[in-house]
Legacy VTK file of the C-alpha trace (Angstrom):
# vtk DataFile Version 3.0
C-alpha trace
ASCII
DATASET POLYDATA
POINTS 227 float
-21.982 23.254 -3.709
-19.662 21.796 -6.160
-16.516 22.402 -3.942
-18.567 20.987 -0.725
-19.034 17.760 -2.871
-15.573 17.768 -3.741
-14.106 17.903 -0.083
-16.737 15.033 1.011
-15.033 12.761 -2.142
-11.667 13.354 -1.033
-12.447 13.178 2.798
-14.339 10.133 2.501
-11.570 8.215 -0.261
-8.949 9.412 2.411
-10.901 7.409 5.437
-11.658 4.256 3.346
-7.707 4.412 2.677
-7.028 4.656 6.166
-8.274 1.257 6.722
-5.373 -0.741 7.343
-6.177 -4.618 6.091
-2.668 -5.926 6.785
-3.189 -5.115 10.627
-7.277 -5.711 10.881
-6.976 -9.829 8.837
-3.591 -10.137 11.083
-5.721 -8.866 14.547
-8.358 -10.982 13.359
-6.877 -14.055 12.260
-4.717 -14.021 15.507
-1.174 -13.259 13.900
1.405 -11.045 14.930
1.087 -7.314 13.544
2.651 -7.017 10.608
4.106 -3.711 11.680
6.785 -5.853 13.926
8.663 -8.420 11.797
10.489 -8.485 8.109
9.741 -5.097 6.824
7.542 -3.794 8.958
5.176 -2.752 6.364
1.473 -3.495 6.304
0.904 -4.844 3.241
0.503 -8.395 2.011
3.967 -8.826 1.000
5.009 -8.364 4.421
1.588 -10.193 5.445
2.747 -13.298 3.010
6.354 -13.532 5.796
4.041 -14.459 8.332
3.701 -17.704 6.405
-0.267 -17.162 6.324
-1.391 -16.829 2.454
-5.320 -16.688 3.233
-4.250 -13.560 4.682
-2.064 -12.231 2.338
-4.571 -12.534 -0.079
-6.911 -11.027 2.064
-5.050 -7.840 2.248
-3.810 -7.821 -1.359
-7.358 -7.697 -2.633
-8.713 -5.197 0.035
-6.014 -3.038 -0.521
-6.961 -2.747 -3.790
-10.648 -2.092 -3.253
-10.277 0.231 -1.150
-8.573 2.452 -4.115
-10.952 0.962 -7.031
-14.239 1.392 -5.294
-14.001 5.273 -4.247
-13.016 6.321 -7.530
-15.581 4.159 -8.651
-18.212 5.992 -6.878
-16.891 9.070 -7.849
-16.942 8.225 -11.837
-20.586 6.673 -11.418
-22.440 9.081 -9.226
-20.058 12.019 -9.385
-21.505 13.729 -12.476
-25.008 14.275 -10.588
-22.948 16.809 -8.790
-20.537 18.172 -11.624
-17.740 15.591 -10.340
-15.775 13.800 -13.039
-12.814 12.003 -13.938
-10.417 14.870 -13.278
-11.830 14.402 -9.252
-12.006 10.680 -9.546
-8.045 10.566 -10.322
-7.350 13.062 -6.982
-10.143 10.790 -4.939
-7.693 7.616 -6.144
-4.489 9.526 -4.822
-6.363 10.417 -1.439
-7.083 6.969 -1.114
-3.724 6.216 -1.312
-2.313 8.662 1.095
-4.787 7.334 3.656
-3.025 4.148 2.854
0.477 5.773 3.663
-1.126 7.856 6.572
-4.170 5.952 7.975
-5.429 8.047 10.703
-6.810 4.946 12.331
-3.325 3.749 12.523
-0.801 6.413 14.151
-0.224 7.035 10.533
1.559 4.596 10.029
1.019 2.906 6.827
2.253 0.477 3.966
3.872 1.204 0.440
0.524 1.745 -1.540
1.143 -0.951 -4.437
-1.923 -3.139 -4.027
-4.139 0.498 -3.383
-2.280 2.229 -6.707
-3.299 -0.750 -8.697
-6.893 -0.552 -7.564
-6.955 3.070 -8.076
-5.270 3.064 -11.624
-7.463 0.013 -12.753
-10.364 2.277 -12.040
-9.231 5.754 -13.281
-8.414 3.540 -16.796
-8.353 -0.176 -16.534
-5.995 -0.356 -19.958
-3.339 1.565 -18.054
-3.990 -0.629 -14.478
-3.113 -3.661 -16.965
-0.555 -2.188 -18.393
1.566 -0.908 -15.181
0.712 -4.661 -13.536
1.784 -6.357 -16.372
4.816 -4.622 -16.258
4.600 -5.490 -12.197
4.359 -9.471 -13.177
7.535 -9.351 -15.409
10.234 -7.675 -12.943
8.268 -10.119 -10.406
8.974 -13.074 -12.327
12.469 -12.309 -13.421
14.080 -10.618 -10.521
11.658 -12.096 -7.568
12.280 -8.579 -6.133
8.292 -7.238 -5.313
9.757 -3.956 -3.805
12.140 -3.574 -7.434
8.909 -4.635 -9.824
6.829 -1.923 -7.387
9.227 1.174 -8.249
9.474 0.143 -12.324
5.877 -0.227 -12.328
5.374 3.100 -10.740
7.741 5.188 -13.238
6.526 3.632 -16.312
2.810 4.451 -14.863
2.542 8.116 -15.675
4.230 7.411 -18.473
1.954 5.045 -20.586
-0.235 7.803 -19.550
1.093 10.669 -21.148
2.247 8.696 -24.001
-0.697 6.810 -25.223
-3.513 8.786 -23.810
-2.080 12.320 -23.486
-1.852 14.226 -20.904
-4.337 15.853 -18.712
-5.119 17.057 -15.147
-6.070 13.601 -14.281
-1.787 12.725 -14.811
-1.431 14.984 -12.022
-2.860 12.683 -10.127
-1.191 9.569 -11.145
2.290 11.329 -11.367
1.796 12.468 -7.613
0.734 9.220 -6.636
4.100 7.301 -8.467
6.661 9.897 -6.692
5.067 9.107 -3.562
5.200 5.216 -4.350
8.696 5.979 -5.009
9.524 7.578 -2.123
8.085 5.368 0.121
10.454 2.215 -1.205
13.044 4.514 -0.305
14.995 1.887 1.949
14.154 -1.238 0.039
16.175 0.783 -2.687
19.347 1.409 -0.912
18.709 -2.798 -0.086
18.484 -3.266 -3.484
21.831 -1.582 -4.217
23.311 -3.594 -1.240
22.276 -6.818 -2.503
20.463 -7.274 0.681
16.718 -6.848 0.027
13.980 -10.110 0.732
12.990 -11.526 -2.422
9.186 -13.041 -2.631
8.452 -16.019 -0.521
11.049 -15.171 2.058
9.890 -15.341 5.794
10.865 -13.796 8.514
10.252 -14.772 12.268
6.793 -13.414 14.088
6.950 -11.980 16.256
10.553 -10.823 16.794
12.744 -13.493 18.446
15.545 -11.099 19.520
12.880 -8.768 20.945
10.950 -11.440 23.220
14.400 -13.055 24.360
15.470 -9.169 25.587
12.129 -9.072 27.682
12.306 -11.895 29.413
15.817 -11.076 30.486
14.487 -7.580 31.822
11.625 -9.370 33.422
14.072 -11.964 34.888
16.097 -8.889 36.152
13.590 -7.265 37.869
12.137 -11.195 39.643
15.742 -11.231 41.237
15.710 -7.416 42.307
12.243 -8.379 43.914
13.853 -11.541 45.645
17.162 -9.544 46.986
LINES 1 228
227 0 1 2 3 4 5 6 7 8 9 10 11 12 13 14 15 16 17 18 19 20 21 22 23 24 25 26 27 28 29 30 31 32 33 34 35 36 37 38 39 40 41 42 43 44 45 46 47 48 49 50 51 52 53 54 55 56 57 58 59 60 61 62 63 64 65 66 67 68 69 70 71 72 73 74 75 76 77 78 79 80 81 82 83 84 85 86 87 88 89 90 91 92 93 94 95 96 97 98 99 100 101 102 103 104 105 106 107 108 109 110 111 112 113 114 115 116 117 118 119 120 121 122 123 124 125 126 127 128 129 130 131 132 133 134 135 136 137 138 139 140 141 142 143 144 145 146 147 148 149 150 151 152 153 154 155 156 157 158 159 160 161 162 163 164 165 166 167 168 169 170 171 172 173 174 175 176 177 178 179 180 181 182 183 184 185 186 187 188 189 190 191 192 193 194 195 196 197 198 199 200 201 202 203 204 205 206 207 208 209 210 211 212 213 214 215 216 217 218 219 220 221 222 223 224 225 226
């Protein structure tokens, strides 16, 4: 019975991750997708481009719920069913591959920053300070989001293991920081080009170049029909 409750933790933190907030406030505040300008992320770094903050924060702070509150549930009303924080840390890293992988989204998903930070905050709110304080200070030095992201992710699983020891639970976070990694992949070779957005940069919505390219096709095909 154990293992059944197990799967319907992990299941269920995996389809609350899947929720895409970037794309559902954009739909529903009548902005472009975030999916088809600057980065092309969902997330509200990419959201903030758009030039619409109420958004932004929108997605910033559901991003994050949506990785605090399952592991939440999980640490409050998993130990009626032998759950405890050993599956609350792997619930917090399902969230966050539905995040990268929503299922309601072609799988196509954001980063994961905003969703680590809620997940890490609830797992052990010391070390969620800890890794976004460290966030705030490559932030406010370097302006570089994507370059505080990837520090803040590597010294994660690190103030982990070093001030609270290790455990299965830093299985968990260290899976979830190489994926976090990974996933800034290009905004790392930008960042070795010198050519990566810093924060409050915007970029045009939706794509200028891309609307300009079909109305020449369309204009094409209105002379075709006229010949």
């Amino acid at each position: 019975m154990q293992t059944v409750w197990i799967v319907v933790a992990l299941l269920g933190a995996y389809l609350v991750g899947s929720l895409s907030f970037a794309v559902i406030f954009s739909r529903a505040m009548g902005l472009a997708d975030p999916r088809s300008y600057g980065s092309k992320n969902p997330g509200a770094t990419n959201v903030l481009r758009s030039g619409n903050r109420k958004a932004a924060i929108l997605t910033l702070a559901f991003d994050a719920l949506k990785g605090y509150v399952p592991v939440m549930l999980c640490l409050v009303y998993g130990p009626r069913v032998g759950l405890g924080a050993t599956v609350a840390a792997f619930v917090g890293l399902a969230a966050f591959i539905g995040h990268l992988y929503p299922v309601f989204f072609r799988f196509q998903g954001g980063k994961g920053v905003a969703t680590a930070a809620g997940v890490l905050m609830a797992v052990n709110p010391l070390l969620g300070l800890a890794t976004m304080l460290s966030f705030a200070l490559i932030v406010a030095f370097s302006r570089y989001v994507s370059l505080a992201s990837i520090v803040a992710a590597v010294f994660a699983p690190f103030y982990q293991a070093l001030i609270w020891g290790p455990g299965l639970s830093l299985l968990a976070l260290a899976a979830m920081s190489l994926l976090l990694v990974w996933r800034h992949e290009g905004n790392i070779r930008k960042l070795l080009a010198g050519t990566e957005s810093r924060l409050g940069s915007k970029a045009t919505t939706p794509d200028a170049g891309a609307k300009a390219s079909a109305a020449a096709k369309e204009a094409r095909q209105a002379r075709k029909g006229h010949s």
